[in-house]
N, C-alpha and C positions, 0 to 999 in steps of 0.2 A: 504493500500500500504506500504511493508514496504521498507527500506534507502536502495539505492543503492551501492555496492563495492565501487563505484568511480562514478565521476563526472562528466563523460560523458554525453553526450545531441545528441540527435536522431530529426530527419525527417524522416519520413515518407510519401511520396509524391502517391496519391491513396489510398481511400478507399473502394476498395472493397474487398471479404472476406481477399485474402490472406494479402493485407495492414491494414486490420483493426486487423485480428490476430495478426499480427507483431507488431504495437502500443501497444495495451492491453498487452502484456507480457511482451514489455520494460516497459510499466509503471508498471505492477506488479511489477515486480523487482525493481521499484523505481529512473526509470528514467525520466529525463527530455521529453516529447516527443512533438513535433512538429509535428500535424497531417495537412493534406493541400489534398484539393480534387478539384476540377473544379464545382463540381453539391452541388449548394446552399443546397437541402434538405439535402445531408450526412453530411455538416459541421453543418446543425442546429440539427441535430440527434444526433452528438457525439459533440455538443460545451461543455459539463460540465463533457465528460469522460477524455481527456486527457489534460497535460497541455497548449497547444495553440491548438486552432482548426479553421485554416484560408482556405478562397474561394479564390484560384489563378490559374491561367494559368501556370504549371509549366515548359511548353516549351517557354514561355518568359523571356528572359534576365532580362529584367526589373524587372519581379514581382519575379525572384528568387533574387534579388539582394534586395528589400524591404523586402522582406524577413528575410533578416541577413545571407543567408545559409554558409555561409566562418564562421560562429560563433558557426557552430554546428561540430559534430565530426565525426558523419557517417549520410548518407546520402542513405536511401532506399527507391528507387523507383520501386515501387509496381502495377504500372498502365499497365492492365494486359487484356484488353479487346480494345487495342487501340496501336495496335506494332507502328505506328510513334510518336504518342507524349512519346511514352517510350524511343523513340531513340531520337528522339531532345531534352525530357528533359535530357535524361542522357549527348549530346554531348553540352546542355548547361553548365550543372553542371561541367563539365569535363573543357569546358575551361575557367569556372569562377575559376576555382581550388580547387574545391570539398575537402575537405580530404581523405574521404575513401566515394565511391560510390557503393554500391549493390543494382545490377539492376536485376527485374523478367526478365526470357524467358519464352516463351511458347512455344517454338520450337527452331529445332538445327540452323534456316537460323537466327532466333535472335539471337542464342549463338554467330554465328559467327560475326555478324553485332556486338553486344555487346564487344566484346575480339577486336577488330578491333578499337573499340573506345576506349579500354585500360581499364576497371572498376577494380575494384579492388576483386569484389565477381559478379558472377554471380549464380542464384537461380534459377532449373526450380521446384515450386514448386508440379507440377502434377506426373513429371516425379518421382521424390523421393518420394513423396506419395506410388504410383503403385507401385515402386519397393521396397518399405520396405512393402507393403501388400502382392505384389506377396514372397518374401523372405519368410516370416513370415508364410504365406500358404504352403508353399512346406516345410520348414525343420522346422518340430513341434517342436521340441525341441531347438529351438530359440526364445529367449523372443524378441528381437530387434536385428536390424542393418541397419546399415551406409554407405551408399556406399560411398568411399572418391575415389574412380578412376575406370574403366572397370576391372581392376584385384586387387586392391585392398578394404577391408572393415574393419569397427568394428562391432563387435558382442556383444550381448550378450546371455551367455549361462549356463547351468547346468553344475557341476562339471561332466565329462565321469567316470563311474566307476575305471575303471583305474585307473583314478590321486586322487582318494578320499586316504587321509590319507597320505598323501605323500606330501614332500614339492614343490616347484616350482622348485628348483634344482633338487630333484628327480622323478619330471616328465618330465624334459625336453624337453618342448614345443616347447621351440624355434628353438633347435636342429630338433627334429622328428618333427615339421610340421612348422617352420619357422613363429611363431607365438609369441608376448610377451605376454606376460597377463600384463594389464596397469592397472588392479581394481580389491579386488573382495568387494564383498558385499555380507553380512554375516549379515541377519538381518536389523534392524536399521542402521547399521554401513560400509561404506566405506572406502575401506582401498584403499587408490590412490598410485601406485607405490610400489606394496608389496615387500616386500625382498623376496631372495633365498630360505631363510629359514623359511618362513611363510608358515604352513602347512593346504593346502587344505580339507574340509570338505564335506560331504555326502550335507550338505543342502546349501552348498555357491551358487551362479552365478560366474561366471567371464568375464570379457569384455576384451575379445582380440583382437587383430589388427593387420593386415598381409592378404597375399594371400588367393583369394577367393578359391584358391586348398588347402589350408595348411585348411584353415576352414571347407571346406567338407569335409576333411579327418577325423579333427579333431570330428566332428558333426558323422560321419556313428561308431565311437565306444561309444553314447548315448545310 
């Protein structure tokens, strides 16, 4: 495991796959993580993978408050096969004063129940699945993407013949398709926030972000 950026410390409330994936990569990355499930045999299966692995009810006041949860920083609740203790634990957390609370949906009648209780991240993680597979299926020449709104995404993509050789100023992306290029990657190496004058190559990717029209326009000169 190696040291984390910062000093943040995580909950995780729910282990099943999508909360236990969630833990295991905060702890990769070297974070503190508080895993908590209701079913005695998932805490005794992962009591020596993460750093605290506690059996609580986490739609009681009580056992989130024994807990410590006000001591941790964010707060994800992951309990995904059971839409009302997702909602009571989230509207407990909520008015113990959670810091930052992200909560699973499994559907949009949870989104809206969820944004209603005020969370701070809502996650449907099925729905983003599907649709960075479906994305990825239909436009080949897409390594990945993001969806961040209905008309907006980030992408990642191949240089268009086009902009090969040519800097970012003079391809002007953001002009002809209202798009910025936020990275590109060349290799090993990430360049975050490239200048105007950093010149595009035959073998880069670039990861751009903007309109889902500005991106398929972009993508049909591949």
């Amino acid at each position: 495991m190696k040291k984390a950026k910062d000093s943040r410390q995580f909950v995780v409330i729910g282990l099943g796959q999508f909360g236990l994936n969630m833990a295991r990569g905060l702890h990769r990355m070297g974070y503190e993580v508080l895993a908590v499930d209701t079913r005695i045999e998932r805490v005794q299966e992962y009591s020596n993978e993460f750093t605290h692995v506690v059996q609580a009810d986490a739609t009681d006041e009580n056992a989130l408050r024994e807990l410590g949860i006000l001591n941790f920083d964010v707060v994800v609740v992951a309990i995904g096969d059971n839409m009302e203790a997702n909602l009571l634990t989230t509207m407990q957390l909520k008015d113990l004063g959670a810091p930052y609370i992200v909560a699973m949906a499994r559907d949009p009648l949870q989104v809206r129940l969820l944004k209603k209780i005020g969370v701070d991240r809502i996650v449907s993680p099925d729905a983003d699945m599907a649709n960075r597979v479906a994305y990825n299926l239909a436009t080949t020449n897409i390594m990945d993407y993001i969806e961040l709104s209905e008309d907006f995404s980030i992408v990642e993509l191949a240089v268009p013949p086009e902009l090969q050789d040519k800097t970012l100023a003079e391809s002007d992306v953001r002009v002809r398709y209202g798009l910025n290029v936020v990275a590109i990657k060349r290799g090993e190496q990430l360049l975050v926030s490239p200048s105007a004058s950093e010149k595009l190559q035959a073998s880069d990717t670039i990861v751009v972000v903007g309109s889902n029209d500005g991106i398929s326009r972009l993508e049909e000169n591949l």
